[in-house]
DRENGUDO-264195 format. One record per residue: residue in three letters; x, y, z of N, C-alpha, C in turn. Coordinates in steps of 0.2 Angstrom, whole numbers, plus 5000, padded with zeros to 4 digits. Last residue first. Example, Ala and Ser with C-alpha at 12.3 -4.5 7.8 and 13.67 -1.06 7.14 Angstrom:
BEGIN
ser506449895035506849955036506450005039ala506649725039506249785039506649845039
END
This chain:
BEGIN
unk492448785076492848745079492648745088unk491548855069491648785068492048765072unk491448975070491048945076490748875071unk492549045065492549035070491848965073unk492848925047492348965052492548975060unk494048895035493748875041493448945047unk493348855017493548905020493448885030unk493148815003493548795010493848825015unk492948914993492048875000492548825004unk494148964991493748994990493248984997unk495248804991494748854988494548894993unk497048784999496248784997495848824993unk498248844999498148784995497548774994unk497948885016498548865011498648815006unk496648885023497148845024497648855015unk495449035024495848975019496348965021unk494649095037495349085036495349035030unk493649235046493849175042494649165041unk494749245059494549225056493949245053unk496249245065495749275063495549235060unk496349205088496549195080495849215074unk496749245103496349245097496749235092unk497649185113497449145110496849155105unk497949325120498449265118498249245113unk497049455120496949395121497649365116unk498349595126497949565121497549495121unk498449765131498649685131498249645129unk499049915120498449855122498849775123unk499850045122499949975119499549935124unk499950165112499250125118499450055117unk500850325111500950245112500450205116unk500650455104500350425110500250355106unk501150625100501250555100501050515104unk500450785099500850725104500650655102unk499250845096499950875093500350855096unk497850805101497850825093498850855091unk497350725111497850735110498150745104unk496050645107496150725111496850745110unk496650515106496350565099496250625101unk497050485119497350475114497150515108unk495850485125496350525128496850525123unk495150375120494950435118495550505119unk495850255120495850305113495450375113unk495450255137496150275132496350295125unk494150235135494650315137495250295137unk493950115129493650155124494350225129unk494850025137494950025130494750105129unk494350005151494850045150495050055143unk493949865150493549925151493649985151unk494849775150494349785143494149855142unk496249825153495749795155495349805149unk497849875148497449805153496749765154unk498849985144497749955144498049885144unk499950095143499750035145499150025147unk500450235133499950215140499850145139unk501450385134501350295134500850295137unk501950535124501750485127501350425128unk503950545118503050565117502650535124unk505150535120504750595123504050605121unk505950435122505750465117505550515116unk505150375133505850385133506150425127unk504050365130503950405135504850425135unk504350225124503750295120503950365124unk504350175135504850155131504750245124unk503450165140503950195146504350215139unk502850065134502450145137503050205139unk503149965133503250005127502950085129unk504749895139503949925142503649975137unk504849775129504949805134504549845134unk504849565129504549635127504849685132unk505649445130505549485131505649545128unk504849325122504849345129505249405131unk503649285111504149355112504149375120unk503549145102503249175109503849235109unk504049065092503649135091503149165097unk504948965090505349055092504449105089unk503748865088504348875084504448935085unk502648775097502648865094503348895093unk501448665090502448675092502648775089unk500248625087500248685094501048685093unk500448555074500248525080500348565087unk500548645063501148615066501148595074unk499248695058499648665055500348625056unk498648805068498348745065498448675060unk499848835075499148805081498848755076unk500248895066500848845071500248795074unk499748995064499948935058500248885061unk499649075074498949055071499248975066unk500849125075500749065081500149035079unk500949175066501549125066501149085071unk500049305070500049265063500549175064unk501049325081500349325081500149265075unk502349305090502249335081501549305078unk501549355106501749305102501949355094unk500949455113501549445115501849375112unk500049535109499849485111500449425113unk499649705108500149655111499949595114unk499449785096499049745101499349685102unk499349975097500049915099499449875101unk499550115089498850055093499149965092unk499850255087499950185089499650165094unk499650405081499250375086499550295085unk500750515076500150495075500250445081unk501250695076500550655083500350605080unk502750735075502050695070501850665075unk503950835076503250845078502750815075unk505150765069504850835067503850835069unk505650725082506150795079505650845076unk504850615085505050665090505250745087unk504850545074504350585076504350635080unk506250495074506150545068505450625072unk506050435085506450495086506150535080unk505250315083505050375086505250425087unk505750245074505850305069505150345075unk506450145079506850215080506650275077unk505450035076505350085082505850135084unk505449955065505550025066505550065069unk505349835074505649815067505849905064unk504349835083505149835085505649855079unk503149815079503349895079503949895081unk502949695073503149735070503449795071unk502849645090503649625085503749655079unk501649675095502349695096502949655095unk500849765080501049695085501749725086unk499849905074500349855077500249785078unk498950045068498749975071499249945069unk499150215069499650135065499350105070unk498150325061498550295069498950205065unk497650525063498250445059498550405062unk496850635057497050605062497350535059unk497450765048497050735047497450685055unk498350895045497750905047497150825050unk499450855035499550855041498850865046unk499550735025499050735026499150775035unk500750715025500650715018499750755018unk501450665037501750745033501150755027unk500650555037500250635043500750675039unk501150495029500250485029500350555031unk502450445035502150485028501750535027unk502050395047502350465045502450515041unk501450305044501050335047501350415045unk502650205041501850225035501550295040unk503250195049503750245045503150275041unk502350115057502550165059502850225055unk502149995049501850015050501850115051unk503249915042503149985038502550015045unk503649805050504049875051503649925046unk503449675038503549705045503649755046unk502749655022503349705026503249705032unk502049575010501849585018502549595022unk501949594998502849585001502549575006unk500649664995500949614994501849584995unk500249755005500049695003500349654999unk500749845020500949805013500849725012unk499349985019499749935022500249905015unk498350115023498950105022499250045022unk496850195020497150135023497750105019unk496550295012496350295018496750225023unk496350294998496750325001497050325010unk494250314998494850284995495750304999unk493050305011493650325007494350295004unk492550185021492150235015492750275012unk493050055030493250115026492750145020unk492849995045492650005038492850065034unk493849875054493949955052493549965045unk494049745052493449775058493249865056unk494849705043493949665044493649725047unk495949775044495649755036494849745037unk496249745056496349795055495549825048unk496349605056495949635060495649725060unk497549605046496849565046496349605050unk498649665057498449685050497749655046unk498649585068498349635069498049675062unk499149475061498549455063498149545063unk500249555049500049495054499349495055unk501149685048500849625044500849565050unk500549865052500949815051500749755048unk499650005045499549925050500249925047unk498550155046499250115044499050055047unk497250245042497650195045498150175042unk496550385044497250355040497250305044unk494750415050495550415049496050395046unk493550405049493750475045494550455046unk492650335058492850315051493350355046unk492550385069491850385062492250365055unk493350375078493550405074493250445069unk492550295086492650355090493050375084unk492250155080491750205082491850305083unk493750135078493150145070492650195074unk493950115090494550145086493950165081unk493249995093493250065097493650125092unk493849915083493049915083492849995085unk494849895088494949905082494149935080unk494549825099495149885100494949925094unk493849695098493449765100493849815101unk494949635091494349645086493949705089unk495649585103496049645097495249675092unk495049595118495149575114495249605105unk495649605134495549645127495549605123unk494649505147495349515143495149545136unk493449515154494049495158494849505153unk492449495145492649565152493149565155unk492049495132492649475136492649505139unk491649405114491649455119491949445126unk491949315101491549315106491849375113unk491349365085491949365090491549335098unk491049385065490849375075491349335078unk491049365056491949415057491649405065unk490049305050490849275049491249295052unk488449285049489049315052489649295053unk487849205040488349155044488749225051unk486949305034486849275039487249225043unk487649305022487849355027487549345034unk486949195016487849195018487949235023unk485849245013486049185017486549185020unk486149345005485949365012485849325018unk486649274992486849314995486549315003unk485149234990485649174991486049214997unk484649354987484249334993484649264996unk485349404977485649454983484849404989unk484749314966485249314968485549334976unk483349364966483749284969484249284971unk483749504962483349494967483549394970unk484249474948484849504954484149474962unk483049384942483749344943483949414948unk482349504941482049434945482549384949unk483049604932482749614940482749564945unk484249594922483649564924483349564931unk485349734921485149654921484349654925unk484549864908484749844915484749794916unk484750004894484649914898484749894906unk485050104888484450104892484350044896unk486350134881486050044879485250064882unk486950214885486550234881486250164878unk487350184898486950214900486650244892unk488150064897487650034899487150104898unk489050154888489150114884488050074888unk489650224900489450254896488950224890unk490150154907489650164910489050214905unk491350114900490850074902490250104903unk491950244902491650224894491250144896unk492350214915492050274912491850254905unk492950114914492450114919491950174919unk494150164907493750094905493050104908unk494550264915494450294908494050234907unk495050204928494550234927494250264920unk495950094923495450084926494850124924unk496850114907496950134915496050144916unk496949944900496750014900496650044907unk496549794892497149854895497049904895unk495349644896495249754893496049784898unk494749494889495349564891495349604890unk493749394892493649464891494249514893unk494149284902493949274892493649364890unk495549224908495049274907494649264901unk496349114919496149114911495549164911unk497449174933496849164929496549174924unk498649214931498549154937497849124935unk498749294920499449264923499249214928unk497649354913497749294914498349264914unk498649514915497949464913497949404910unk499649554920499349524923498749504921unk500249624908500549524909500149524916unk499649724904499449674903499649614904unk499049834917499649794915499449724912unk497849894920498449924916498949894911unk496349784919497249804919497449824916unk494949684921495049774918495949794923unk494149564916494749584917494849664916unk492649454915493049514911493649524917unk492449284914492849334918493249374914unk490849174917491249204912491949284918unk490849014922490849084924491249124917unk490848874917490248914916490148964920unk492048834921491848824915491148854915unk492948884936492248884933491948874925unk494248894946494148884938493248864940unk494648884958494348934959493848924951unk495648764960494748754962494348824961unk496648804952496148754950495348744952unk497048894959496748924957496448854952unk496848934977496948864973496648894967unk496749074980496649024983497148974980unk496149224979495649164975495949104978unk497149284988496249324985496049264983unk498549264989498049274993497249274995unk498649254974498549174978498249184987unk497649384964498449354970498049304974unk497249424956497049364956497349344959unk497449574952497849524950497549454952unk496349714948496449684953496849624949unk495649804941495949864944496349774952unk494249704940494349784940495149824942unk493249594935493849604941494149664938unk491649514936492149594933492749604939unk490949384931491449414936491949454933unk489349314931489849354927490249384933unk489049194940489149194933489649254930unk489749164956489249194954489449184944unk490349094965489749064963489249104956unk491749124969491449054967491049064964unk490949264975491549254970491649184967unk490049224984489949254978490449234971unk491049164993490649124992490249154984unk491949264999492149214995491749174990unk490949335004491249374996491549304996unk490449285014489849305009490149335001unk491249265022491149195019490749215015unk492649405018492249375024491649305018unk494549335020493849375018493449355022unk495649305023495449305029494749355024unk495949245009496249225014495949215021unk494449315000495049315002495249265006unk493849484999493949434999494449405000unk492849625013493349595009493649515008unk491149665010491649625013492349615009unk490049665000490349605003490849605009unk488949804997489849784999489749715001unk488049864996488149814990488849804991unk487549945007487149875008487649845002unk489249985014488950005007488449945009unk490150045020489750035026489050035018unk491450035012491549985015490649985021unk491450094997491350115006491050055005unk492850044986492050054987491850064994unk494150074992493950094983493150094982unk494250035004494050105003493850114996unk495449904998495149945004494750015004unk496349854990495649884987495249934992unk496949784996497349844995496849894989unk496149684997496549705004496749765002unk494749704987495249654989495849694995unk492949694990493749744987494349704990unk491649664980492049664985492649694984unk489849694977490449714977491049694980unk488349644967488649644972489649644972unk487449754957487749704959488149704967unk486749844952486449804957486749774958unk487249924940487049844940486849834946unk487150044946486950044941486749974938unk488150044956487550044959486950054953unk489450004949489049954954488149954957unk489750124943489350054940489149994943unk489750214954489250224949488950154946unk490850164959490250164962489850154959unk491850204949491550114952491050124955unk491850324948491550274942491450204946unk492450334962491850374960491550324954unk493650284962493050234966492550264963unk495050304955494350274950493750244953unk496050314955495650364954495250364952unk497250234953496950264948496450314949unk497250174967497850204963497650254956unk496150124966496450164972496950214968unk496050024958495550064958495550114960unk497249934960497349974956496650054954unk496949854970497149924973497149964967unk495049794964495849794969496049874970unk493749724965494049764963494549754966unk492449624958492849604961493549664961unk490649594956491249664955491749624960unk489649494950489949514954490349544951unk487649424944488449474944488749464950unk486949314939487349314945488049374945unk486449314925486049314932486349324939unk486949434915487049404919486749374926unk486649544901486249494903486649404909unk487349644907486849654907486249584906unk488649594906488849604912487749624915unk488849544892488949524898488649534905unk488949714890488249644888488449594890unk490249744895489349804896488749744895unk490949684886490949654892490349694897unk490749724873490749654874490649644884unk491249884876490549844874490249774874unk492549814879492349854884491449854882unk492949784865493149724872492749754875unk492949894859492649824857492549784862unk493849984863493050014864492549924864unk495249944874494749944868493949944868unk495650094884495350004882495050024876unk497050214885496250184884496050114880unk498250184889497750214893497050194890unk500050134887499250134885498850154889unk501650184886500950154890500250174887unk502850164879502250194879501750174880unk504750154878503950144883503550214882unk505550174868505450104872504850074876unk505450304866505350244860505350194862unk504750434874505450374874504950324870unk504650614877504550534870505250504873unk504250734889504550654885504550624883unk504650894891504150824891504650764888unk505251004896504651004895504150964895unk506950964904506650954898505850974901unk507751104911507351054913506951024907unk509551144911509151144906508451074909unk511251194916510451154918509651184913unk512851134908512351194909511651144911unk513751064923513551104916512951134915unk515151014933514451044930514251064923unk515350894944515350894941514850964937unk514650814957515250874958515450924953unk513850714954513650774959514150834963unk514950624949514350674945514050724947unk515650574960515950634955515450664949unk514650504966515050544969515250604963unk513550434954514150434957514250524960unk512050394958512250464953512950454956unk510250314952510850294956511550354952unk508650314954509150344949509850344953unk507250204952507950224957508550254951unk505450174955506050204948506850234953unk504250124958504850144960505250144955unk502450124948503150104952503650134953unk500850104939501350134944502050084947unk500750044922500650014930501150064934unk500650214917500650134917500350124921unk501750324925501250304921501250244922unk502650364935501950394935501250364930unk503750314934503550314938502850324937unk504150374921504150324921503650324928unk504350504925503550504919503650434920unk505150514933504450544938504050524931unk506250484923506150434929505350444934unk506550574914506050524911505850474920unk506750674923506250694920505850624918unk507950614926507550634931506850654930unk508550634915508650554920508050584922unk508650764910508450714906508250654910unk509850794920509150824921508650784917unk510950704917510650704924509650734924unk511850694907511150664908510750664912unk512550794911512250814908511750774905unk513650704918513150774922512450794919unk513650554918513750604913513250644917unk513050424924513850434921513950504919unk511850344932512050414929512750424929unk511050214932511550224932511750304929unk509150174933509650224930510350214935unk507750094933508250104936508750134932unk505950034934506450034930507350064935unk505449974943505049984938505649994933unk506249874953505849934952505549924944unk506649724957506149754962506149824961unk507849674949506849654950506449664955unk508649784951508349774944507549744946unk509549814963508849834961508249804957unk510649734960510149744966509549754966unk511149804949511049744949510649724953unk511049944953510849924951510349854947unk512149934963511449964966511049944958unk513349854967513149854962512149864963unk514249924980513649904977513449904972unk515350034992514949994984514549944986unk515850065003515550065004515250054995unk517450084994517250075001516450105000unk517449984980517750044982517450024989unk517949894969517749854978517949894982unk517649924957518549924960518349894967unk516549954951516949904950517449864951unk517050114951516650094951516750014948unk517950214951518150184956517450114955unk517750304941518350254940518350234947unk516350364946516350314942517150274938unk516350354965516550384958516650334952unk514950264973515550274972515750344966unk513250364972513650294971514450304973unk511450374981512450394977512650334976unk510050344974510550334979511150344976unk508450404975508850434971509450404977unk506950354972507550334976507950364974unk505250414968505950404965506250374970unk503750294964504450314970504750344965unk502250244966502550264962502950294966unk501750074967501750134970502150144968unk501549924967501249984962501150034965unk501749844977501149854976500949934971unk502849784973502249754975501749764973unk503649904973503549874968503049824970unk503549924986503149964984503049944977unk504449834992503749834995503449874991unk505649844988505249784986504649814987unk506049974993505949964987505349914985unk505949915005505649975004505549974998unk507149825005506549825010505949865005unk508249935002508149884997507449844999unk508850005011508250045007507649985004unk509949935014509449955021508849955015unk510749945002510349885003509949915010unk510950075001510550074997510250004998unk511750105013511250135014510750135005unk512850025011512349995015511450025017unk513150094995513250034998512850035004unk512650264995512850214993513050144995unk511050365002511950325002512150274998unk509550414996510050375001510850375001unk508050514997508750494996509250455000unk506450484991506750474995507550474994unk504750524987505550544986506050534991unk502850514982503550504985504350514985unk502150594971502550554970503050564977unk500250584976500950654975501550604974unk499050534984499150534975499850584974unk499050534994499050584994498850584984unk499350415002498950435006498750495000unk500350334993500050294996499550344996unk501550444997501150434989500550404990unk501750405009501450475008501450495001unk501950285008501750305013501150375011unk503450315002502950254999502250275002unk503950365011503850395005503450365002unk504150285021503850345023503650365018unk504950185016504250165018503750215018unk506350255014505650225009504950195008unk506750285026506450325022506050325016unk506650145032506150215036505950255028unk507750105028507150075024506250125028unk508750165032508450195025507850165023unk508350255049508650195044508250215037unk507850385054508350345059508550275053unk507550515043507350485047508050445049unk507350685039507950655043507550585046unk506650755028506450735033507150685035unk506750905018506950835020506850815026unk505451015008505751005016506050935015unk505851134995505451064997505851055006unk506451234994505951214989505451154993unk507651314999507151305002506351285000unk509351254999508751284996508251275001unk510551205006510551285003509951315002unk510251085011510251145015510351195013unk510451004996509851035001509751075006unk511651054995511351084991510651074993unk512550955005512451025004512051085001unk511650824997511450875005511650935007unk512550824989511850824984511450854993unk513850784993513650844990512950874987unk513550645000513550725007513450795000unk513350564996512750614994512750674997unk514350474999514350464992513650524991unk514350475016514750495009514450505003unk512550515018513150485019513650505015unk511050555028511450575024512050515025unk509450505023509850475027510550505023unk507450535018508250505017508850515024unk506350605009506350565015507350535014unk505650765006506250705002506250665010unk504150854999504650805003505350785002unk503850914988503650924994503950925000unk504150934971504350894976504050934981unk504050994959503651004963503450964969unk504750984949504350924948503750924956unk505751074950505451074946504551014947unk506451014963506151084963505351074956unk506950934958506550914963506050974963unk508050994950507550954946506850924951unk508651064959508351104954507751054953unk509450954965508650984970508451024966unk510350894955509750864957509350894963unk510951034949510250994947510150934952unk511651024961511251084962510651064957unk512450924960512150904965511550964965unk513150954948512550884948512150894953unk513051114946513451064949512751004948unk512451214933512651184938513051144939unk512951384924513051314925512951294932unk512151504909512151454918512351404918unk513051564896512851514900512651484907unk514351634893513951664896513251614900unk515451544886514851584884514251614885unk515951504898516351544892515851574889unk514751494912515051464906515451524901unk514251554929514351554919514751514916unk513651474939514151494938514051494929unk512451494954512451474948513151504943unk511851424969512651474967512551444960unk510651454979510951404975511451444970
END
């Protein structure tokens, strides 16, 4: 990297030199991106260094998913670069999906030159304007010399708080421009100062609740993931006796193979967490929003004789959907640690007699067996794929998913005991991330086994970024479960639009074996039931090659449990109701 003096003897850079110093600095890994005009000079200066590796993917919204991905699996801050005008709306996908779900991103996207900016230059954007409601914050960089300062505050914004994507957008003639490089040490901004620790008050208040309760429940989310906060959750759950669930992107925040797990709640929960969650009196929701996926109707979820502690970073999510009567702001694990603190000098513990009734209501429930399927010699069915996939892994994998039926299946049948472990998007429910996710996952985590569980219309949505895999040798495993409908659509269609299967049959599929194999990894097409388990296996053997299994699938399964749109909780429709 070419450093040039100043009159007074001073180092100067160019913008585009600060922006890989500054990646440098912050102990970047990665960079996920896509070169173009407006960043060609921010790319020369990546090919100069050699701090961090850039991964070349096939579309921008690849490169934000990947990054997303591999923050996701790693706790490290994802980073991705783009272009200006088409190559910052490609991104814009990706962006959304991570503001969602509180994942922490930079985007770093060129701009025009700032006198062309506003002129209806070639390839503009008001990236910005674009962005605003879907990051955490955003930056316009006009002056070379607020470059490093941008960057610095953009990885602390990013990192703290409720997590999120932070995009610093740098015109063409900033990244040309230079001055002296100077990395700031730290940073006070008078506008934002995120809180960390809960009030002691509230957090005592909700310890004697939670002790003298006949009917505990633990209701967690992603933010428990995100935090870094199973190990204290575990503790507190196995210290009340209570019973636990975790919500979709809570996955793994409590082992999933636990006697005090429920299951996950919800839309497609299973009948013994929904049913808890209704029923029980005290209900600690932890590190989780209330989303109209999870609780339903939130009139029928209300209880005038349930009491509900709240544990969030963010305070506009406490009592945004649901009336709490115990609000604690505070990042999860510090609460959950001074909670535990709070039960273990008290010497108290709920009421033996009352949890023992309770967890015997409970194993009523669980006696409904909810997630049973009925079995098949004659055709795959998607729940025994994901099943074999579980068995033959031990549970030790990365999953990725796409959004739909297979995504469900994925959530139900795969038990997860580690936090970080399951990759999906929950709240935007994104088509297409399944595969760029995986890419992430495996640069992030190169040693570990990593498979994207599919459908054959999500994996269309990025299936160029086999080439990525091609170029930089990523063996992860795709488990395509081709049921040759938009699965999910056809489920909504059958139960709510009189079987009229509205553009959701996919007639022509291609051959995705051949198709993987054109690419250069390789394919294999499963047909039979009996042929499941050696195919994943030949597949996981295959520790440093790509391997496309695309499963043909029962048409006609659908997931279930299921709440109809609109419903509570106990309205919930059972396979072996209908």
């Amino acid at each position: 990297m070419s450093v040039t003096p100043n009159v007074h003897g001073q180092p100067q850079l160019t913008g585009a030199e600060i922006v890989v110093r500054c990646l440098a600095e912050e102990q970047v890994e990665f960079v996920f991106g896509y070169p173009g005009g407006a960043v060609l000079n921010i790319y020369d200066e990546v090919f100069k260094q050699d701090k961090f590796r850039h991964v070349l993917v096939r579309h921008e919204q690849a490169a934000v998913h990947a990054a997303d991905a591999y923050s996701r699996s790693s706790n490290k801050i994802g980073v991705c670069l783009v272009t200006s005008g088409p190559g910052l709306t490609n991104a814009v996908t990706g962006i959304a999906t991570a503001h969602m779900d509180s994942i922490p991103l930079i985007i770093i996207s060129g701009q025009v030159p700032t006198h062309a900016i506003g002129q209806d230059a070639f390839q503009e954007c008001d990236t910005v304007g674009i962005t605003r409601p879907c990051v955490k914050h955003n930056f316009l960089v006009k002056d070379v010399r607020d470059l490093a300062a941008t960057f610095k505050k953009a990885f602390y914004i990013a990192t703290t708080g409720r997590p999120g994507p932070v995009l610093i957008d740098i015109p063409k003639d900033v990244t040309a421009a230079s001055c002296r490089f100077e990395y700031p040490k730290d940073v006070t901004m008078r506008s934002y100062n995120p809180g960390g620790k809960g009030h002691s008050g509230q957090i005592k208040k909700a310890a004697q609740l939670l002790l003298d309760a006949k009917r505990p429940m633990i209701y967690a989310g992603g933010g428990v993931v995100l935090n870094d906060a199973s190990a204290a959750l575990v503790k507190l759950v196995r210290m009340l006796g209570a019973p636990v669930t975790t919500t979709l992107m809570g996955l793994g925040g409590y082992p999933g193979n636990d006697a005090q797990y429920l299951g996950m709640p919800g839309m497609h929960g299973t009948y013994e967490a929904n049913q808890a969650m209704q029923d029980c009196d005290v209900l600690l929701a932890v590190g989780a929003r209330f989303d109209d996926r999870v609780i339903g109707n939130p009139s029928h979820f209300y209880r005038e004789d349930r009491k509900i502690i709240h544990v969030d970073i963010d305070p506009s999510s406490i009592s945004k959907r649901v009336r709490v009567d115990v609000p604690i702001v505070g990042y999860v694990k510090d609460v959950l640690t001074e909670m535990i603190g709070v039960l273990e000098a008290s010497g108290k513990r709920p009421d033996a007699a009352a949890l023992t009734a309770w967890w015997t209501r409970i194993k009523e429930w669980q006696s409904r067996n909810c997630l049973k399927y009925k079995a098949s010699s004659d055709v795959i069915k998607p729940q025994f794929v994901v099943q074999k996939l579980f068995e033959l892994t031990g549970g030790d994998a990365f999953i990725t998913s796409d959004v739909g039926q297979h995504q469900m299946w994925a959530a139900q049948y795969y038990r997860f005991d580690k936090p970080r472990r399951w990759i999906n998007s929950g709240g935007l429910g994104t088509m297409g991330v399944g595969l760029p996710y995986a890419m992430g996952v495996q640069l992030a985590n190169p040693d570990a086994t990593v498979a994207c569980i599919t459908g054959e219309a999500s994996i269309q949505m990025c299936i160029q970024e086999l080439s990525t895999c091609r170029q930089y040798h990523i063996p992860v495993k795709i488990i395509n479960l081709n049921n040759r409908y938009l699965g999910m659509v056809r489920q909504w269609q059958e139960f709510f639009y009189g079987n009229r299967y509205a553009e959701s049959y996919v007639d022509a599929l291609p051959d995705f074996a051949k198709l993987a194999e054109a690419y250069g990894h390789r394919g294999l097409r499963i047909e039979r039931p009996g042929d499941v388990e050696g195919a994943l296996r030949e597949a996981l053997q295959q520790k440093e090659k790509l391997v496309f299994l695309d499963f043909i699938t029962d048409q006609t399964e659908n997931v279930y449990p299921m709440i109809p749109g609109g419903k509570g909780l106990t309205e919930m429709i059972l396979a072996e109701e209908l």
